[in-house]
C-alpha positions as a printed Julia matrix, in Angstrom:
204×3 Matrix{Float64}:
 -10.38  -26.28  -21.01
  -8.2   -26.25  -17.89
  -5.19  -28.33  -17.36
  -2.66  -29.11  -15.09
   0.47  -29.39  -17.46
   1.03  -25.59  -16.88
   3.56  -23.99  -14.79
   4.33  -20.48  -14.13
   7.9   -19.51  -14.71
   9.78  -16.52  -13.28
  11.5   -13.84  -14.81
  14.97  -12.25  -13.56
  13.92   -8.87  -15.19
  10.88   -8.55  -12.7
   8.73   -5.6   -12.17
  10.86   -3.8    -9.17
  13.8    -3.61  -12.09
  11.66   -2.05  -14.88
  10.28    0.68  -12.58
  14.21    1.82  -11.78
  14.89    1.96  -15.54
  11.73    4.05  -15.79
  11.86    6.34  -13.36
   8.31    5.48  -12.62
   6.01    2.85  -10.9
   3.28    0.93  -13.01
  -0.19    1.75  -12.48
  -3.85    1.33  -13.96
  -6.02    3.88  -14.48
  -9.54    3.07  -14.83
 -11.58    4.89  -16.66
 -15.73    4.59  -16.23
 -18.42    6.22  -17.38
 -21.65    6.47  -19.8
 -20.59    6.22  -23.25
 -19.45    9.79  -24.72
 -18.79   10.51  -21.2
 -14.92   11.43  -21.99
 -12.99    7.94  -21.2
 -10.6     8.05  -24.07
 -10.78   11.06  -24.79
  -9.17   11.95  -21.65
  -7.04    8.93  -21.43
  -5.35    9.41  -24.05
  -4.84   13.62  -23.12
  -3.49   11.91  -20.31
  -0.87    9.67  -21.98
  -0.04   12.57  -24.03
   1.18   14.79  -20.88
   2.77   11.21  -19.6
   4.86   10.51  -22.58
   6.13   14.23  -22.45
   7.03   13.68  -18.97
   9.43   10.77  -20.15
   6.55    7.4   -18.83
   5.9     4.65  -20.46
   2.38    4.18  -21.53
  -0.51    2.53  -23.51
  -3.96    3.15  -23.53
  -6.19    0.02  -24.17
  -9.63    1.78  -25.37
 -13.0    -0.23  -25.89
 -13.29    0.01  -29.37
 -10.05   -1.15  -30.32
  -9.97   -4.28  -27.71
 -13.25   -5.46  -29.05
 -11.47   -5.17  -32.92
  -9.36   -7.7   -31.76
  -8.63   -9.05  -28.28
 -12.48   -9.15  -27.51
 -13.92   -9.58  -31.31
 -16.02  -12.6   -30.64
 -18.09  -10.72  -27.39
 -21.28   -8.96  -28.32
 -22.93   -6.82  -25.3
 -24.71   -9.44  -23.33
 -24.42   -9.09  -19.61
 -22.18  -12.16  -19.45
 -20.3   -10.88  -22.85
 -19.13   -7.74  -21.28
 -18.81   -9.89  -17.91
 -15.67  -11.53  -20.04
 -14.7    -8.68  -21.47
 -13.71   -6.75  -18.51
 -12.11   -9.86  -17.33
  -9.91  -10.17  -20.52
  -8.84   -6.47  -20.01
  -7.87   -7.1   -16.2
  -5.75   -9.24  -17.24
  -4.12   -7.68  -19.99
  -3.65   -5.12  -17.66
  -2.07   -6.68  -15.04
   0.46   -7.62  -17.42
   1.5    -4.37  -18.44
   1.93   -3.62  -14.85
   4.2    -6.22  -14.14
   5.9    -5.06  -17.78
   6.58   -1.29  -16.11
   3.95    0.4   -18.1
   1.31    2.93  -16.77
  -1.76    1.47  -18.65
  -4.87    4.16  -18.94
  -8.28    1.79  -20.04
 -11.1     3.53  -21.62
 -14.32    1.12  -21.06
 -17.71    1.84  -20.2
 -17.62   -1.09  -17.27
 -20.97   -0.73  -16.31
 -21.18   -3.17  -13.85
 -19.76   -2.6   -10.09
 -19.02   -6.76   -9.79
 -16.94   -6.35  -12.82
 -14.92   -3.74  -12.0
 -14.55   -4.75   -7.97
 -13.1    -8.28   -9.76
  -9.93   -6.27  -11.26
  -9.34   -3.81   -8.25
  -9.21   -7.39   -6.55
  -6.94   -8.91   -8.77
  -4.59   -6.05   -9.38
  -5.24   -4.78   -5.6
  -5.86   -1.69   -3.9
  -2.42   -0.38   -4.76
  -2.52   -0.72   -8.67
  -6.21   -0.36   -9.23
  -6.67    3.85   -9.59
 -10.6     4.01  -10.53
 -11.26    7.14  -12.29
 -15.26    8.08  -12.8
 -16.1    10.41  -15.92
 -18.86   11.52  -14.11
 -21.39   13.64  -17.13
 -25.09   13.33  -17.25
 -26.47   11.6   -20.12
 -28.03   14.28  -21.94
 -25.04   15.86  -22.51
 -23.67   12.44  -23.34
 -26.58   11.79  -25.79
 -25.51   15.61  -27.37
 -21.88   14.91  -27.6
 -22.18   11.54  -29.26
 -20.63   11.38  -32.84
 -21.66    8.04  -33.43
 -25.59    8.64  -33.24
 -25.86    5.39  -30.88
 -28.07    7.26  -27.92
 -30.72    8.01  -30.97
 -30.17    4.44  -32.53
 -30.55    3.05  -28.95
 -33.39    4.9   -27.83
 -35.3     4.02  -31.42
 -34.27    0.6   -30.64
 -31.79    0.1   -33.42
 -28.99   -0.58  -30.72
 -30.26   -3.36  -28.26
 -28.31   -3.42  -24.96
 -26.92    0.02  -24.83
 -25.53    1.4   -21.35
 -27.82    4.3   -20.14
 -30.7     3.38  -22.39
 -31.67    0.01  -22.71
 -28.85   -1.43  -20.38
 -28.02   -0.09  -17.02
 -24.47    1.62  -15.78
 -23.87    0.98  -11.87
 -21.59    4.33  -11.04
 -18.84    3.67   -8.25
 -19.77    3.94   -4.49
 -16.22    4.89   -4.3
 -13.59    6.13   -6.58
  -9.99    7.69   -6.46
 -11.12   10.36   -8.53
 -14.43   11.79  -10.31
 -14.19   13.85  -12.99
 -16.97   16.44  -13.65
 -16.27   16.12  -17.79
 -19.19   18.31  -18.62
 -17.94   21.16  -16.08
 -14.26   20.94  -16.84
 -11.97   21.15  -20.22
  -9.95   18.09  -21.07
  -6.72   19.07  -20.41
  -8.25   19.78  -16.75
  -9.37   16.47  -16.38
  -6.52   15.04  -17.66
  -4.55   17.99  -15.33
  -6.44   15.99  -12.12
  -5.43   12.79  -13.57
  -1.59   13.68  -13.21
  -1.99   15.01   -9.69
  -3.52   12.0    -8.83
  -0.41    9.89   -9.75
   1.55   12.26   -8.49
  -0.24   12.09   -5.09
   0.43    8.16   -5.58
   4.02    8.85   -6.38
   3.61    6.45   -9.2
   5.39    9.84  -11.24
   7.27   12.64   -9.99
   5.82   16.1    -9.46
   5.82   17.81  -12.61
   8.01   20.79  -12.78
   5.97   24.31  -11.78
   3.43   22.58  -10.69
């Protein structure tokens, strides 16, 4: 229920301020892709080389979000509709709190994810596609949910019974079936670099 009794109140400490104490901007970095594509896996090889660098991170993965933040959403269309929307959101507030903020979510749907690149904008929005085919997917699975979904044990899954809409346009695809981790995660850094969100990393 909405209501008007609500106002916004500003903050002295504002985003501009936490980015000089830093030494870095804020950013998202959106991970997409076919389950067991590489989204967290890779996220969080990418925090790891961030938080040796000196940044301030958090990676806000699917499964954990829908232990808690998203616990009442099942996989409907209009289920994961919300969830993306709750993540946006969360997201935009670690931007504004100085944090880099790496999300590992399958997304599937292009209205979904346009929605947050709208509401964080062009600038904060860095869309990263794990880009693997899904037998490979299927293969690397450890959960066995291509076979459940497949046998129709899983209703709803992306890729099987539940389609994934891949970007038309991305700041970066990763090829996670051609290229090790800490390559992909490698890219990742030279793509905030490139943004200047961090500073070049020494030797590189």
């Amino acid at each position: 229920m909405k209501t008007n009794n609500v106002v916004w109140h500003e903050a002295s400490v504002i985003r501009e301020r936490r980015a000089l104490l830093n030494g870095h901007q804020s950013s998202v970095v959106w991970f997409t892709g076919l389950p067991s594509s590489g989204k967290s896996t890779i996220a969080h090889a990418v925090e790891e080389k961030l938080h040796q660098l000196g940044c301030r991170t958090y990676v806000l993965d699917g499964d954990n979000v829908r232990h808690s933040l998203c616990s009442d959403l099942g996989f409907t269309a209009a289920d994961r509709k919300e969830n993306i929307r709750r993540i946006g959101e969360v997201a935009k507030l670690f931007i504004d709190a100085g944090i880099i903020v790496l999300t590992a979510f399958v997304s599937p749907f292009r209205e979904d994810r346009l929605r947050v690149r709208e509401l964080l904008g062009e600038k904060d929005f860095l869309e990263v596609l794990c880009d693997c085919p899904i037998d490979v997917c299927a293969e690397r699975d450890p959960k066995g949910h291509y076979e459940k979904a497949r046998s129709g044990i899983i209703k709803d899954f992306t890729g099987v019974s539940s389609p994934y809409e891949a970007p038309e346009r991305s700041e970066l695809v990763l090829k996670t079936h051609q290229c090790s981790v800490d390559e992909c995660a490698d890219q990742v850094i030279d793509l905030l670099v490139q943004r200047a969100i961090v500073a070049q990393q020494p030797g590189r």
